[in-house]
C-alpha positions as CSV (number, residue, x, y, z in Angstrom):
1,X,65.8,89.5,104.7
2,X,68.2,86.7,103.3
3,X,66.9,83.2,102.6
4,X,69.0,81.4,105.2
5,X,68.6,78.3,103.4
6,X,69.5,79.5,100.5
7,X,72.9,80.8,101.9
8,X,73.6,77.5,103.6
9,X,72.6,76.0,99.9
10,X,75.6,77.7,98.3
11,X,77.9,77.3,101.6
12,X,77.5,73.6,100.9
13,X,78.4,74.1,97.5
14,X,81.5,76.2,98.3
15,X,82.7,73.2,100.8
16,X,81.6,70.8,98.5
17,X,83.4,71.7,95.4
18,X,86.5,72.7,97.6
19,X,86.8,69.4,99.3
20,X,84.3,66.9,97.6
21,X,85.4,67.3,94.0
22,X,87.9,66.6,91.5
23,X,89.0,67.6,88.1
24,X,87.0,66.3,85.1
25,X,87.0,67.0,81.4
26,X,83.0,67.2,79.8
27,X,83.3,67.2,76.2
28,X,80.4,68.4,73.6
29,X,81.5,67.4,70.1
30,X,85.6,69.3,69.8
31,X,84.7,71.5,72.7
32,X,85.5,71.1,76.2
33,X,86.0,72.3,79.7
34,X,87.3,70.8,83.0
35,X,85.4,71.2,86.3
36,X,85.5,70.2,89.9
37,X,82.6,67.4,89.7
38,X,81.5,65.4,92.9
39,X,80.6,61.8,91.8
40,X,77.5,60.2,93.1
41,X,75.5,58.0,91.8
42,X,71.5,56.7,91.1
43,X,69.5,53.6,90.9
44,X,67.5,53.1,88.3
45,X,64.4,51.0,88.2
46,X,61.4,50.1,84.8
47,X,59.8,48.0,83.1
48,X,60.6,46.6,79.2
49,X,58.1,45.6,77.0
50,X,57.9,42.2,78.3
51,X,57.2,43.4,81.9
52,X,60.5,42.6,83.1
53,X,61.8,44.8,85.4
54,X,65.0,46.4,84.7
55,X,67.4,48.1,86.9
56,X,70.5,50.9,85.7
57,X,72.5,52.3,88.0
58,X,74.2,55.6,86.7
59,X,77.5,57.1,87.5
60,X,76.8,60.7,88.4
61,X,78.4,63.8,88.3
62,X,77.8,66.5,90.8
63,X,79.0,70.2,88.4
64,X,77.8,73.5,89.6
65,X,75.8,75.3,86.1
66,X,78.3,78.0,86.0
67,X,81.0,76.2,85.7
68,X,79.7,73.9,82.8
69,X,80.7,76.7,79.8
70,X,81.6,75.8,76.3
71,X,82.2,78.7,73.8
72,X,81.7,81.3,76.0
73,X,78.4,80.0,76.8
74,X,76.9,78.6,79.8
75,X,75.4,74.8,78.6
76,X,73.0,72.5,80.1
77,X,74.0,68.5,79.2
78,X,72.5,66.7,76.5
79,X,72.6,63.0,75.8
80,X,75.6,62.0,74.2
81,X,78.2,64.8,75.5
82,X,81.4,63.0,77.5
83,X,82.9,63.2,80.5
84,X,86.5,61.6,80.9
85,X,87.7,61.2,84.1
86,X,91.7,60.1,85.1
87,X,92.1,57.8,88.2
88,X,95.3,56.2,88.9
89,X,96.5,55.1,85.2
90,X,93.7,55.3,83.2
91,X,91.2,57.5,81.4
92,X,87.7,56.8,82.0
93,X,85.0,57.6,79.6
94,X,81.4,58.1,80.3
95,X,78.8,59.0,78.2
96,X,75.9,61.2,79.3
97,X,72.4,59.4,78.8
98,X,69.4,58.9,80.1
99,X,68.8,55.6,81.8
100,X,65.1,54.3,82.0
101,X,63.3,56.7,80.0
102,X,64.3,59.5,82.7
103,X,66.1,62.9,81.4
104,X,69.8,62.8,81.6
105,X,70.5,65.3,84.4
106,X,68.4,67.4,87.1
107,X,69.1,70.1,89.7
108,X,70.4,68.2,92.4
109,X,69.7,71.1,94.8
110,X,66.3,73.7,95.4
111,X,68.1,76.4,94.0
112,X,69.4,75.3,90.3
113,X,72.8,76.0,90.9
114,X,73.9,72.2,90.7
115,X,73.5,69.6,88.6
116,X,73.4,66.0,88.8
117,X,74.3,64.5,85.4
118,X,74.0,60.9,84.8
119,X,76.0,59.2,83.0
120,X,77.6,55.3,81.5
121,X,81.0,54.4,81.2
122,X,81.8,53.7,77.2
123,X,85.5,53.2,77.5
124,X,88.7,53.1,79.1
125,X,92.0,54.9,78.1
């Protein structure tokens, strides 16, 4: 029998990337690839060394794994790849990182089929 859920998992992804998404460029080093990305985004919260509490909030991207391919090879995201993204004018920059000591993406969804890649804006083109 089919997991139902895991069918209404990839449905969602289907409708998400058809409707939710637009292009994006993510760049490793002179490689890149555009994608459909959805953009969320996620609160951040530590502590420094002083006890302060600090809070990040990170611009997310929303890329199904198979789509994110560089060389011929499907690629998981590593701290200091790029994602450029055009609205109106300009170019937008971001750099993938990890905010607070956390990693700098995770499976946004049960079944590892999306990812949820968090990023900073570095520049503006």
């Amino acid at each position: 029998m089919a997991d139902l859920l895991q069918q209404a998992s990839a449905f969602v992804d289907r409708v998400r990337k058809a409707n939710l998404a637009h292009t994006v460029t993510y760049c490793r080093g002179e490689q890149s690839v555009d994608v459909a990305a959805t953009i969320g985004r996620t609160d951040f919260e530590g502590v420094d060394a002083y006890g302060a509490i600090e809070r990040t909030e990170s611009r997310d991207f929303l890329i199904l794994a198979a789509d994110l391919v560089l060389s011929g090879a499907a690629v998981l995201p590593e701290p200091g790849d790029r994602i450029s993204e055009v609205q109106d004018e300009a170019t937008y920059v971001y750099e993938v990182m990890a905010p607070a000591r956390q990693p700098c993406w995770r499976w946004s969804d049960p079944y590892r089929r999306t990812l949820r890649i968090h990023t900073k804006e570095t520049a503006v083109e």
